[in-house]
VOGU-3710 file (C-alpha; in Angstrom, 3 decimals, decimal comma):
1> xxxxxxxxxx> 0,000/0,000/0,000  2,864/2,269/0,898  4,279/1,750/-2,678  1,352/1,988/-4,451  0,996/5,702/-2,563  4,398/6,830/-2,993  3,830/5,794/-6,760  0,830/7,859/-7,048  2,385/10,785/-5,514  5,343/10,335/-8,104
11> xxxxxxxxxx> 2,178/10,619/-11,062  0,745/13,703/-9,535  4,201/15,474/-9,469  4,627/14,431/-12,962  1,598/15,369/-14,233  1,278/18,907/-11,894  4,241/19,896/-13,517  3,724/19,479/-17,143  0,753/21,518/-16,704  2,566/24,085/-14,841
21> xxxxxxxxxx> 5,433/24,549/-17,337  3,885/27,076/-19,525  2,842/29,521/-16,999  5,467/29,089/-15,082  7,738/30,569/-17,744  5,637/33,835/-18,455  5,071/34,654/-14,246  6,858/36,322/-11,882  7,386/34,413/-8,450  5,023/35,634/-6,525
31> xxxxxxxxxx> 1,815/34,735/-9,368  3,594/31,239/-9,826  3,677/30,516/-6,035  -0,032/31,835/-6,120  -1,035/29,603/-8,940  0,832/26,518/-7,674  -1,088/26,660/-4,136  -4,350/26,992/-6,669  -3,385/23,685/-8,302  -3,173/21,857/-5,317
41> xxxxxxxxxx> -7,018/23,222/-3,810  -8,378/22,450/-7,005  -7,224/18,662/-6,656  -8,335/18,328/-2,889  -11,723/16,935/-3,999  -9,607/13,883/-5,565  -8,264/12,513/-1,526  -12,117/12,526/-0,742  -12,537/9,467/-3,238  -10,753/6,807/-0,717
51> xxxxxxxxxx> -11,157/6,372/2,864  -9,923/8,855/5,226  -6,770/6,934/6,300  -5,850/6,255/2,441  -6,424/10,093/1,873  -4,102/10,921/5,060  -0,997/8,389/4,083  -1,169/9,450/0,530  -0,880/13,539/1,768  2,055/12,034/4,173
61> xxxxxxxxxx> 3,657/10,610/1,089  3,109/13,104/-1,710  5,022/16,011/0,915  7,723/12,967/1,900  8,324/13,150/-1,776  7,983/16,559/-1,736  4,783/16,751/-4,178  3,795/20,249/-2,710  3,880/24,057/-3,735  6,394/25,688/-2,291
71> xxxxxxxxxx> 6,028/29,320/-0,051  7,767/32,015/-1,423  5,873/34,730/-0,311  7,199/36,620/2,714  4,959/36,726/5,838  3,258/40,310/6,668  5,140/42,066/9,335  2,144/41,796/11,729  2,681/37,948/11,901  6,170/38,236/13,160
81> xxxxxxxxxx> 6,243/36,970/16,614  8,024/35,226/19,424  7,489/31,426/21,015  10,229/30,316/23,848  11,921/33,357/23,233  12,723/32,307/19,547  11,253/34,286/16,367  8,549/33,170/14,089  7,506/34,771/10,837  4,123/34,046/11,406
91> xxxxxxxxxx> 2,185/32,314/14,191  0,681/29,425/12,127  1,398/25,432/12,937  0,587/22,247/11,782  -0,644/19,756/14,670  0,871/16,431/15,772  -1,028/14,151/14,628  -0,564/14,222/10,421  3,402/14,016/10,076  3,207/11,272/12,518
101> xxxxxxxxxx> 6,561/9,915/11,743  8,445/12,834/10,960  8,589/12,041/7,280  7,713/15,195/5,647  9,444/17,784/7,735  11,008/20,140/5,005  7,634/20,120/2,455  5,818/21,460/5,386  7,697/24,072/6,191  7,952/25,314/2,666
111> xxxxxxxxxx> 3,805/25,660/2,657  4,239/28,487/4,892  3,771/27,069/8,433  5,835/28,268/11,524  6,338/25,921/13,539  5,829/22,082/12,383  5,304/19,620/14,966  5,519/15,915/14,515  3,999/12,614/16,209  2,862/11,633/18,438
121> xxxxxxxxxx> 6,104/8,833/18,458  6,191/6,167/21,180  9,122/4,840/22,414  8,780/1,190/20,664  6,869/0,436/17,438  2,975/-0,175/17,916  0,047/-0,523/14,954  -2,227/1,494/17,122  -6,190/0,552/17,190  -7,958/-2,070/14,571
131> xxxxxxxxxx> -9,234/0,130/11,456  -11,457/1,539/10,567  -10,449/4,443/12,660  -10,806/7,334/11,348  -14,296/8,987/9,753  -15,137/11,835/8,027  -18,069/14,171/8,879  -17,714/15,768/5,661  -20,665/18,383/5,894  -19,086/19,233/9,290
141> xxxxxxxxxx> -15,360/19,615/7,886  -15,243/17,463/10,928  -13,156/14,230/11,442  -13,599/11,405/14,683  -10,474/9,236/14,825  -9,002/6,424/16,751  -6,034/6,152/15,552  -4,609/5,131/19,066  -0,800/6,524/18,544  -0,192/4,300/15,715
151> xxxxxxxxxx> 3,649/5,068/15,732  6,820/3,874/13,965  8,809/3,930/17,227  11,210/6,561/17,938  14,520/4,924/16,101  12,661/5,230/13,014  12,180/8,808/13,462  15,376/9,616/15,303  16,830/8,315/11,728  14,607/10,962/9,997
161> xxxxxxxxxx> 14,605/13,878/12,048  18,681/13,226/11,897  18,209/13,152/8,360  16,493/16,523/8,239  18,879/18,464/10,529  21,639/16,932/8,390  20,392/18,048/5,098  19,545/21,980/6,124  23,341/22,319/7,503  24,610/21,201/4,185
171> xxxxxxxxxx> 22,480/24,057/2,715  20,399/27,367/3,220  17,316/26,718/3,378  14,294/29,210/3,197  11,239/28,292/5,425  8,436/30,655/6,076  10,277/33,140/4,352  13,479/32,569/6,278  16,804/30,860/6,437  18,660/27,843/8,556
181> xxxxxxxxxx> 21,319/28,766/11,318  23,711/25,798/11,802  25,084/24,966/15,040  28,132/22,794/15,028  29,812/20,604/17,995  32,552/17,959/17,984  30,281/15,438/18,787  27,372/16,672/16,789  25,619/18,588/14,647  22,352/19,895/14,168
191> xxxxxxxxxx> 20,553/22,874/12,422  17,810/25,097/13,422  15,047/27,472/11,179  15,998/30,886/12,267  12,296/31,979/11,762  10,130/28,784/12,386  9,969/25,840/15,031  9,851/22,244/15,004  8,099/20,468/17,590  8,395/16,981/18,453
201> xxxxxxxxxx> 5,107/15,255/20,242  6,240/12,148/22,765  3,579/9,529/23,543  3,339/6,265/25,542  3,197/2,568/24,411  -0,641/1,154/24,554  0,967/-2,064/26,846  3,706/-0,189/28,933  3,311/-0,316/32,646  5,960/2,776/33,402
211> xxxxxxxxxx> 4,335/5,997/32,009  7,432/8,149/33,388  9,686/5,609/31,586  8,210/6,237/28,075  8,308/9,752/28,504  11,896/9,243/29,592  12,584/7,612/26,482  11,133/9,529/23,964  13,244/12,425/25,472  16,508/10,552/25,279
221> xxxxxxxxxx> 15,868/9,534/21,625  14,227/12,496/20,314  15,236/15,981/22,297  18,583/16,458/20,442  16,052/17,178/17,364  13,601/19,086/18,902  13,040/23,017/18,901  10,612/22,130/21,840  8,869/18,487/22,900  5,738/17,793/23,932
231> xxxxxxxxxx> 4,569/15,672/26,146  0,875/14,548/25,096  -1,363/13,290/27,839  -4,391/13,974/26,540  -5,326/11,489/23,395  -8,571/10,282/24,000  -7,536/6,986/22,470  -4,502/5,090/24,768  -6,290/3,390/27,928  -5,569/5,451/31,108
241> xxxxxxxxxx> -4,135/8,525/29,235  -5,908/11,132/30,185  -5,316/10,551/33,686  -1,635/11,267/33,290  -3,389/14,724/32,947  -4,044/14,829/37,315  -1,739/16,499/39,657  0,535/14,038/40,800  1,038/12,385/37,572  1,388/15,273/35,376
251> xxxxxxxxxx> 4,396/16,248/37,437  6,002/13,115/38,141  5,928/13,095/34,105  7,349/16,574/33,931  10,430/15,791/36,252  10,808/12,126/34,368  11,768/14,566/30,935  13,616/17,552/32,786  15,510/15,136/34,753  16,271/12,998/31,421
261> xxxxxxxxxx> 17,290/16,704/29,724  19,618/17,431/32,489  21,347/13,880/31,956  22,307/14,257/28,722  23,232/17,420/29,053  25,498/16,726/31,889  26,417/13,383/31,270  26,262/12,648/27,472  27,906/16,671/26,667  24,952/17,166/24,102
271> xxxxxxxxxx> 24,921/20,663/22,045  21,428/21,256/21,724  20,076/22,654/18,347  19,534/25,813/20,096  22,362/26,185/22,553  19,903/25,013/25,622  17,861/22,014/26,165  14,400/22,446/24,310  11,429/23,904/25,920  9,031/21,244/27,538
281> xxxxxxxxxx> 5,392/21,304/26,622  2,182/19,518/27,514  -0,999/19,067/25,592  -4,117/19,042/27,460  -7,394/17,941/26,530  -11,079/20,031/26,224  -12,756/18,244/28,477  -11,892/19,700/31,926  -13,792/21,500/34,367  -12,752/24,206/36,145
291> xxxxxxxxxx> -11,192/22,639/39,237  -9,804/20,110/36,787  -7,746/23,279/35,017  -7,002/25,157/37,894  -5,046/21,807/39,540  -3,553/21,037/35,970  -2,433/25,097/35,914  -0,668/24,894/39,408  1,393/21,564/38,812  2,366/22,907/35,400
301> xxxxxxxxxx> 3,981/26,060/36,959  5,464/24,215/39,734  6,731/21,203/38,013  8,523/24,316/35,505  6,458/23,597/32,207  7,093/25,647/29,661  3,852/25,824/27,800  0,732/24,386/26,851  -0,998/23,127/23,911  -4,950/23,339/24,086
311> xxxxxxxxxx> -6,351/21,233/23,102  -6,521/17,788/21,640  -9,722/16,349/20,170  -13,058/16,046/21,948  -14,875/12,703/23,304  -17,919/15,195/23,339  -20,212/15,449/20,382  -21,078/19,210/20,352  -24,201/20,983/18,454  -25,671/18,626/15,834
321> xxxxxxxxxx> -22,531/16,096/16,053  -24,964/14,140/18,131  -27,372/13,218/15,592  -24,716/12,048/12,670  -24,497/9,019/11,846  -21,135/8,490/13,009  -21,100/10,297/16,416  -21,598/7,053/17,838  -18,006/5,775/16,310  -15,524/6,151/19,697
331> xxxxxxxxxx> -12,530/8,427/19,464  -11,828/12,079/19,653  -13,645/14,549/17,619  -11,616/17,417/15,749  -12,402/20,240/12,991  -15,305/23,250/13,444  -17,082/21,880/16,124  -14,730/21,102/18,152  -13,640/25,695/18,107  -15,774/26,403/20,866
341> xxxxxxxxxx> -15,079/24,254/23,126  -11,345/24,268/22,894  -11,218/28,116/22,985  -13,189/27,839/25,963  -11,033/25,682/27,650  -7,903/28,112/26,088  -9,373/30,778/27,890  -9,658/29,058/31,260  -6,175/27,837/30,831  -4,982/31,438/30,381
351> xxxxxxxxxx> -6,609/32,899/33,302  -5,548/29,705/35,511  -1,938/30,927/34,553  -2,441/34,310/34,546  -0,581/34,380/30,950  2,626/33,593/32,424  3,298/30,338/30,028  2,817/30,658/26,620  -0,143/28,429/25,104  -0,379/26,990/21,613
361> xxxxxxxxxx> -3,661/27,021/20,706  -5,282/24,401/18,287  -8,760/22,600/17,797  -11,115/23,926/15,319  -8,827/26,579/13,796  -10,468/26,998/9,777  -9,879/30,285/9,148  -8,054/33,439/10,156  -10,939/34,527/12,068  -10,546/31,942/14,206
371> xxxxxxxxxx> -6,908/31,901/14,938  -7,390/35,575/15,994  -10,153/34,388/18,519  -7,223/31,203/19,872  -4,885/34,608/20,364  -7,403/36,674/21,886  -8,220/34,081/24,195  -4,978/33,981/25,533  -2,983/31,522/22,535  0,561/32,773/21,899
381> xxxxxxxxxx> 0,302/30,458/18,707  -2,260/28,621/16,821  -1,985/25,294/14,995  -4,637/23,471/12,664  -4,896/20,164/11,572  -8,062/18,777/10,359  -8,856/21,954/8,019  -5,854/21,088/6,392  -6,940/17,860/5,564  -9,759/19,249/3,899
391> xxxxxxxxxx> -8,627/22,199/2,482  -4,939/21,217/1,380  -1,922/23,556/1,084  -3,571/26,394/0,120  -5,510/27,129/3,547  -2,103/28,303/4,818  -1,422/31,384/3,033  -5,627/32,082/3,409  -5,333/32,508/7,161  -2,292/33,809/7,685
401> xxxxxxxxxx> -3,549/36,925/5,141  -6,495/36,776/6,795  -5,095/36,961/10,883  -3,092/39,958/9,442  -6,108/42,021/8,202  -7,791/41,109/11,386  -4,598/42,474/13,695  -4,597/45,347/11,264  -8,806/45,932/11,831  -8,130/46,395/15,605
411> xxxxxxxxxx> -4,984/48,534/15,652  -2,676/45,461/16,665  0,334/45,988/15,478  2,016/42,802/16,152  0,675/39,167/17,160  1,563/39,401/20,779  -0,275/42,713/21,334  -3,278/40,814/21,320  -2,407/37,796/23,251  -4,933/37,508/25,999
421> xxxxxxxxxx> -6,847/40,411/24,962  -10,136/39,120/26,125  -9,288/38,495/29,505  -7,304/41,696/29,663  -10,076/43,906/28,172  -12,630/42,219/30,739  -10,296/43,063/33,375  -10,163/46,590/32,595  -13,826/46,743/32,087  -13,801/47,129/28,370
431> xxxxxx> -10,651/49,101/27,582  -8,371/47,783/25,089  -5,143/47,213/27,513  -2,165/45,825/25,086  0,394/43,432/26,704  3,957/44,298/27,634
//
């Protein structure tokens, strides 16, 4: 099957390009980029005629073999922002969840996106659940999956993440509109996007008895890699997850991978990509309740997190999700529906924290209108994932012009002036209040 998808991919390229030659020749680079991205939304309609697991490998294949237009548009100077104090052209990220094996790293950074994050990758190899598994809920632009971290283990990806730092310090690359630093050790050496991020998402093994351990060892493999790692305990679809997500737990993970940074810092003399060891995250689920986020908010600041992703998917069936005919199917539920709910709990989350850890904001995210209600509510960064899947390449460029006309609409003149601007405008009774 993989074959058979990489072949197809190797036909689309083929025939893209033929019909691409002519006008590429009589535009400049700016109408061929535009025209390009066009292509590809035009042929979206074609991944709806298999199953939605065929449709998702063969997207992870054509980019792997990079079948994809290429970005070379720069970003709008409103976009420019900052995440663990490095820069980002623009605020926009692909999820964990569709690169799950880190195979099509450079492709998706040249759509545009800045900051890429891959996985989730457990520690040993593991099919994840019995398909079907994933369904779309087309005339929701919704998607309920299962998955259940199908995962190629983290050698296999520790081989292609090397592969990826390895190839952008043997040349400049541009990504998002900007180009690769190198950093170089005797031991080592690894690269890092001087305007973009790449995240790396560590889960657990379905069978493994040792939480902390996994963790442990997705760190060891993976960190050296990593721009930041995230530690996801919040899939609705690995027995007992979500209850790594309590107090105790949750921090007893978060000292398992600081602890694990610190050794092979000390111990092994790594050089990490960006001079430091990278920036631990954790990825929370929507469905919390307010004690539930206030207990997850204190152990995240005391245990030293340093940020949160909300949220995952949704084992709720909001609005009229209930009456499909697959909102029965189990598994977490992503896309539209899932907005309010997540930037709900986003909000929460910010006010539990009182905005002093950044929080990437994902679930629902369609449009630019609705990554500029993720940063009002307190996101520092939004990522999408199941609008992609539907939309294709093009969506990128589409809400990143559109976030920039909505800064621009409320005098913002930069992303992180309106970080948290609800809760800071309710504060103040209404006044716009900018952050500092």
């Amino acid at each position: 099957m993989t074959a058979l998808i990489r072949r197809a991919a190797g036909t689309l390229a083929a025939a893209g390009g033929a019909g691409l030659v002519y006008w590429s020749v009589a535009l400049d680079d700016t109408q061929r980029t535009a025209l390009s991205f066009e292509a590809f939304s035009r042929a979206m309609p074609l991944a709806r005629l298999v199953d939605a697991e065929s449709a998702h490998r063969l997207a992870v294949a054509a980019l792997a073999a990079r079948v994809a237009p290429k970005e070379t548009r720069l970003d709008a100077p409103e976009l420019s922002t900052t995440l663990f104090g490095r820069h980002l052209s623009n605020p926009l990220g692909l999820a964990a969840g569709f690169d799950k094996g880190a195979e099509a790293i450079p492709a998706l950074f040249g759509l545009g996106f800045g900051l890429v994050e891959v996985g989730s990758i457990t520690p040993k190899p593991q099919d994840g659940n019995p398909k079907p598994r994933v369904f779309r809920l087309t005339e929701h632009r919704a998607i309920i999956n299962r998955y259940g971290f199908n995962s190629d283990g983290c050698a296999a990806a520790a081989r292609r993440l090397a592969t990826f730092r390895a190839e952008n310090s043997l040349a400049t690359a541009t990504t998002a509109g900007a180009t690769t630093t190198t950093t170089t050790s005797s031991s080592s050496t690894s690269t890092s996007t001087s305007s973009s991020l790449l995240g790396v998402n560590l889960g657990k093994n379905k069978l493994s008895t040792d939480s902390a351990a996994d963790y442990a060892a997705g760190t060891e493999a993976l960190a050296f890699f990593a721009d930041y790692l995230v530690i996801n305990v919040s899939s609705p679809n690995t027995p007992g997850l979500r209850g790594l997500q309590e107090s105790a737990e949750l921090t007893k993970l978060v000292r398992a991978v600081k602890d694990t940074l610190r050794t092979l810092e000390k111990d092994r003399g790594v050089q990490w990509v960006n001079g430091c060891p990278p920036p631990v995250v954790v990825k929370l689920a929507p469905d919390l309740n307010g004690e539930e986020i206030r207990n997850i908010a204190r152990a995240a600041m005391r245990s030293g997190v340093d940020g949160l992703i909300v949220s995952n998917t949704t084992v709720s069936r909001p609005g009229g999700i209930a009456d499909h005919e697959r909102a029965s199917e189990a598994g977490g539920l992503s896309g539209p529906p899932l907005m309010d709910l997540s930037t709900q709990t986003l909000r929460e989350v910010y006010r539990a924290t009182g905005g002093k850890i950044p929080i990437i904001g994902v679930g629902g995210v369609s449009s630019g209108r609705d990554a500029y209600r993720k940063i009002r509510a307190g996101a520092s960064v939004v990522q999408l994932y199941t609008a992609f899947a539907y939309e294709g390449p093009a969506l990128v460029p589409a809400i990143k012009e559109e976030l920039a006309a909505c800064l621009r609409s409320d005098g913002y003149e930069s992303v992180a002036d309106a970080v948290g601007a609800d809760y800071r405008e309710k504060k103040s009774g209404g006044r716009r209040r900018r952050s500092t």
